[in-house]
VOPAGU-2260 file (C-alpha; in pm, 1 decimal, decimal comma):
REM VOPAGU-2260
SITE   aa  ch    i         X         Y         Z
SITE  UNK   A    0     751,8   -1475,5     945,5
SITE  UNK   A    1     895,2   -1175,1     806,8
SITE  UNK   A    2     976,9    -813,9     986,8
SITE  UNK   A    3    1042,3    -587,0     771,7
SITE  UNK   A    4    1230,9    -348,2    1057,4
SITE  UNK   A    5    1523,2    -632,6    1017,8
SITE  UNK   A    6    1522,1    -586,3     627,7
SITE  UNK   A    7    1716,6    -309,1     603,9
SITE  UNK   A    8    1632,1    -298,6     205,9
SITE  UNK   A    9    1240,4    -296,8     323,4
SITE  UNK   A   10    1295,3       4,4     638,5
SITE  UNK   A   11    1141,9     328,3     514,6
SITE  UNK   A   12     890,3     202,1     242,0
SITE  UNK   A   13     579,7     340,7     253,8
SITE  UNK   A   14     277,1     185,8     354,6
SITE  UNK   A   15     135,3     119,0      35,7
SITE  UNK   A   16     419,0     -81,4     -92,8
SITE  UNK   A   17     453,6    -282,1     216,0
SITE  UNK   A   18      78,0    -358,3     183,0
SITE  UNK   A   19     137,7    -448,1    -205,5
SITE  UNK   A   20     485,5    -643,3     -91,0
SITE  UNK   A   21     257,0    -875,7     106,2
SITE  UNK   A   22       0,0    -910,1    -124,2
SITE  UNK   A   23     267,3   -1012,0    -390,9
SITE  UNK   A   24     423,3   -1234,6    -158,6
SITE  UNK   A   25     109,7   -1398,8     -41,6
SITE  UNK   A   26     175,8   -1287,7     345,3
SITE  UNK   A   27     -25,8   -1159,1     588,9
SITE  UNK   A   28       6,8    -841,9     710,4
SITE  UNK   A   29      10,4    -767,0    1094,3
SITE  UNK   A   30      32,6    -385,9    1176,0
SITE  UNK   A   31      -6,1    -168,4    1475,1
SITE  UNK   A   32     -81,6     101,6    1220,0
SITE  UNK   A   33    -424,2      52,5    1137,2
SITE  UNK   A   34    -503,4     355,9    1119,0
SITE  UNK   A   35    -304,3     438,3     791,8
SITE  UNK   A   36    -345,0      53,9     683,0
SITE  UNK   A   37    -751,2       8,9     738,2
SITE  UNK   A   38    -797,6     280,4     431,3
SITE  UNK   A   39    -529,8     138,5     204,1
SITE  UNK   A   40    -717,9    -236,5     269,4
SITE  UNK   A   41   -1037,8     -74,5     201,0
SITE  UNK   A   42    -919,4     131,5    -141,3
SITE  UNK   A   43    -770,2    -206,0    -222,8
SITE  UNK   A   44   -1102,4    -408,3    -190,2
SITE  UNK   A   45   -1329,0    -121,2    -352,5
SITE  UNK   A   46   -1073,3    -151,2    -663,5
SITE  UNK   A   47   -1123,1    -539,9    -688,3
SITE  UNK   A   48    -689,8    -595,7    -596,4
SITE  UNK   A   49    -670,8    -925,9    -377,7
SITE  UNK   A   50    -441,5    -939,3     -59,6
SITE  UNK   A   51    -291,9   -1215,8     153,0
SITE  UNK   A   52    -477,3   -1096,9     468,5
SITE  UNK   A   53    -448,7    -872,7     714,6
SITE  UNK   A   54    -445,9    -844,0    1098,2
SITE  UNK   A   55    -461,9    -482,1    1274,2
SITE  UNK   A   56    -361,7    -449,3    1611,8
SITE  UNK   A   57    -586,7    -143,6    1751,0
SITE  UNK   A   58    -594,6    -187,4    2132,3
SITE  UNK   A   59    -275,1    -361,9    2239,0
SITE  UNK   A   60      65,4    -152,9    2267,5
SITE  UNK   A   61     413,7    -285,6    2156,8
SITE  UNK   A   62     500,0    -340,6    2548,2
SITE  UNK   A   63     184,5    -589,4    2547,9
SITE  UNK   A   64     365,4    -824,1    2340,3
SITE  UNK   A   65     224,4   -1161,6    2494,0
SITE  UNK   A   66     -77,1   -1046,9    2442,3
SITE  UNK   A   67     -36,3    -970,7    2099,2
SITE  UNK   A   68     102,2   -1315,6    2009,7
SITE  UNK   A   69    -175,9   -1463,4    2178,3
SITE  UNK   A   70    -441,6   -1269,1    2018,5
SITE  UNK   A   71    -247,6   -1401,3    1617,6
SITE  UNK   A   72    -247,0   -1752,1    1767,0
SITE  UNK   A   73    -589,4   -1738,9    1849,3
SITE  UNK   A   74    -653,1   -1608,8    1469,0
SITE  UNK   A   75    -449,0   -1852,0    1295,0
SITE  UNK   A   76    -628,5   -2139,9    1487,8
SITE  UNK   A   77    -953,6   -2019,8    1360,9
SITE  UNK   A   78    -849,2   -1916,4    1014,6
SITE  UNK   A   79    -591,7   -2227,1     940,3
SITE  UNK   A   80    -547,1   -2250,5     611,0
SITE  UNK   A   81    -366,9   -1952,2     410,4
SITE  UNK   A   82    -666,2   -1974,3     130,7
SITE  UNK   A   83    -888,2   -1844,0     477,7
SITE  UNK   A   84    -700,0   -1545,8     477,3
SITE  UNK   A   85    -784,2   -1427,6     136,4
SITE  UNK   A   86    -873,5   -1078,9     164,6
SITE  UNK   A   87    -974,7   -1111,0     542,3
SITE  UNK   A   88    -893,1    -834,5     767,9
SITE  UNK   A   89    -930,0    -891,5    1119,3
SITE  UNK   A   90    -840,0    -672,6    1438,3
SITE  UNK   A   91    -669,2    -751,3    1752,0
């Protein structure tokens, strides 16, 4: 697992590049900012560019963190292999 808020070479880039960082690295995303991610995923798809996956947390806040560890378990148990995640994107 990777956070980028403890990379301090990786703090400040924009959304786009973190979205094409995990696509080059074969990671999947996980983002309380779907609202600026959900276009960039869908621009992506429409222009054919492949991504490791993607999961958008929409309802759960950062203080809900239990829950939001619950709700990626839950996710990786039904999507276990990383070749399931291939241009998936899946909210929380």
């Amino acid at each position: 697992m990777r956070a980028l808020s403890e990379e301090p070479a990786a703090q400040g880039l924009p959304d786009d590049q973190v979205l094409e960082l995990a696509a080059i690295e074969r990671r999947i995303l996980v983002t309380r900012n779907g609202r600026h991610f959900q276009p960039l995923l869908r621009d992506r798809a429409e222009a054919g560019r492949p991504h490791a996956g993607a999961i958008l947390i929409w309802t759960l806040d950062h203080a809900e963190f239990a829950e939001i560890v619950a709700g990626v378990q839950r996710l990786f148990e039904l999507y276990p292999a990383q070749a399931d995640w291939a241009d998936l994107v899946v909210a929380v």
